[in-house]
C-alpha positions as CSV (number, residue, x, y, z in Angstrom):
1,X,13.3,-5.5,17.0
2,X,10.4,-6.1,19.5
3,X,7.1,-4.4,17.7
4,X,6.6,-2.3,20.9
5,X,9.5,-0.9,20.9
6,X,9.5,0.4,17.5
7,X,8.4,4.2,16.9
8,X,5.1,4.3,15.7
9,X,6.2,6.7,12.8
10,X,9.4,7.3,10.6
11,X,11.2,9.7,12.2
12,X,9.8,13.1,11.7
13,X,6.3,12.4,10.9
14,X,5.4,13.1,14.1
15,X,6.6,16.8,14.2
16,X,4.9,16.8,10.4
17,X,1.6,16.0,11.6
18,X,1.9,18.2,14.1
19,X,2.6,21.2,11.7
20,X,0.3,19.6,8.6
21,X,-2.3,18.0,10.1
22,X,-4.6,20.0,8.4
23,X,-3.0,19.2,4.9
24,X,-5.1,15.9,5.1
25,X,-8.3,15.3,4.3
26,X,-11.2,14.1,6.9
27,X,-10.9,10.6,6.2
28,X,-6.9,10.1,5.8
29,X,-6.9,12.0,9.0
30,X,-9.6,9.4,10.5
31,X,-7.7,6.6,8.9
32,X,-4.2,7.3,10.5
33,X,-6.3,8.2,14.2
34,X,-7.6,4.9,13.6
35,X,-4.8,2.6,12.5
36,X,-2.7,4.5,15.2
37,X,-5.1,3.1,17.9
38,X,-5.5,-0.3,16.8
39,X,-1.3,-0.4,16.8
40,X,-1.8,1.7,20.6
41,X,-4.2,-1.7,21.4
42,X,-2.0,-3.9,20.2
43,X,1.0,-3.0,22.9
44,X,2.9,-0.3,20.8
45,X,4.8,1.8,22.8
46,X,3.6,5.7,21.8
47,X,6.3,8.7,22.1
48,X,5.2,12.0,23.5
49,X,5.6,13.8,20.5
50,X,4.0,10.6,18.5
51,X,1.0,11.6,21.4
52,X,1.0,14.9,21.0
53,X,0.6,14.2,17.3
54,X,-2.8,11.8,17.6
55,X,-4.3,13.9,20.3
56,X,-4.1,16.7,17.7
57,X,-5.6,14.7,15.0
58,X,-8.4,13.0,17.4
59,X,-9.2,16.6,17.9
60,X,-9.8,17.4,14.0
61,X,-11.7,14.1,13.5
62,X,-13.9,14.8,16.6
63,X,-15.1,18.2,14.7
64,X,-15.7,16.6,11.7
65,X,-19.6,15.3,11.1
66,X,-20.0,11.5,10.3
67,X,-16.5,10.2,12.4
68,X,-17.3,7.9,15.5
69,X,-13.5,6.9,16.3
70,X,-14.7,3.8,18.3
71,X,-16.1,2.2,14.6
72,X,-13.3,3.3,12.8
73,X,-11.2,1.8,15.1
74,X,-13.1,-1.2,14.8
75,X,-13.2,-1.2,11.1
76,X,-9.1,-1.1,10.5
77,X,-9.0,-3.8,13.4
78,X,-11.1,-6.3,11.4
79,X,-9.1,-5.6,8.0
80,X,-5.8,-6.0,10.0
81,X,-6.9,-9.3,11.7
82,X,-10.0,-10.9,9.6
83,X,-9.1,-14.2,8.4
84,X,-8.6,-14.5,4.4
85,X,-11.8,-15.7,2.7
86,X,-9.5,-17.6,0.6
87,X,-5.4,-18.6,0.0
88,X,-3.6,-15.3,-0.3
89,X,-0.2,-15.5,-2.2
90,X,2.9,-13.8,0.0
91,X,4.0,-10.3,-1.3
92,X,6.3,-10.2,-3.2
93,X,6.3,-14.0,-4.6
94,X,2.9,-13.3,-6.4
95,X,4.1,-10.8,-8.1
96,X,6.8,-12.4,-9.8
97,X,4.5,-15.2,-10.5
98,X,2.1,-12.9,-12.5
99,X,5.1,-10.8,-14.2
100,X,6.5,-14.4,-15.7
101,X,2.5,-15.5,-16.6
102,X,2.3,-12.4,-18.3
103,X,5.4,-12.5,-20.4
104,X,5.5,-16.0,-21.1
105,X,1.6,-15.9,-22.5
C-alpha cells in the first residue's frame, strides 16, 4: 500500500490522544508532534481526527518551556534520514546471528 495513503496511526490512537494527551510526558508528547511532521513532510496523507489529534498536542508542546517544534522536527528528520556511519545489519537477520554466536560460544 502507497505510504500516503496509509493512516498515520493504528486505528484508534487518534481518538486516544485526543482524550490522553495529557497522560504523556513533555518530551514523548514533543517526540510524536515531531515524528508526526517529518511523516506530514514526507507526503503522508493526515485524517481529520489524526489533525485534530496533532493540533491538540502542538498546543501542549507550545506551553511547555524548552520545545521549539521547528528543531525537533529537524532532529527526528536527520535520525530518520542520516546516512549510517558504518554497515548496519537488517533487523531481524542480526539478531539471529548474535542468538546463534551467543549459544554456540
Amino acid at each position: 500500500m502507497d505510504q500516503s495513503k496509509r493512516s498515520l496511526f493504528a486505528t484508534g490512537k487518534a481518538k486516544w490522544l485526543l482524550q490522553n494527551a495529557d497522560k504523556l510526558s513533555e518530551d514523548e508528547r514533543a517526540l510524536l508532534l515531531a515524528i508526526a511532521e517529518v511523516e506530514r513532510g514526507s507526503g503522508r496523507t493526515i485524517t481529520p481526527e489524526e489533525e485534530a489529534a496533532l493540533d491538540k498536542l502542538a498546543a501542549q508542546v507550545m506551553k511547555a518551556d524548552g520545545y521549539e517544534l521547528d528543531d525537533l522536527m529537524a532532529a527526528v528528520n536527520q535520525m530518520m534520514t542520516a546516512e549510517t556511519r558504518h554497515p548496519v545489519d537488517e533487523w531481524p537477520s542480526a539478531v539471529h546471528r548474535i542468538i546463534k554466536k551467543k549459544k554456540s560460544g
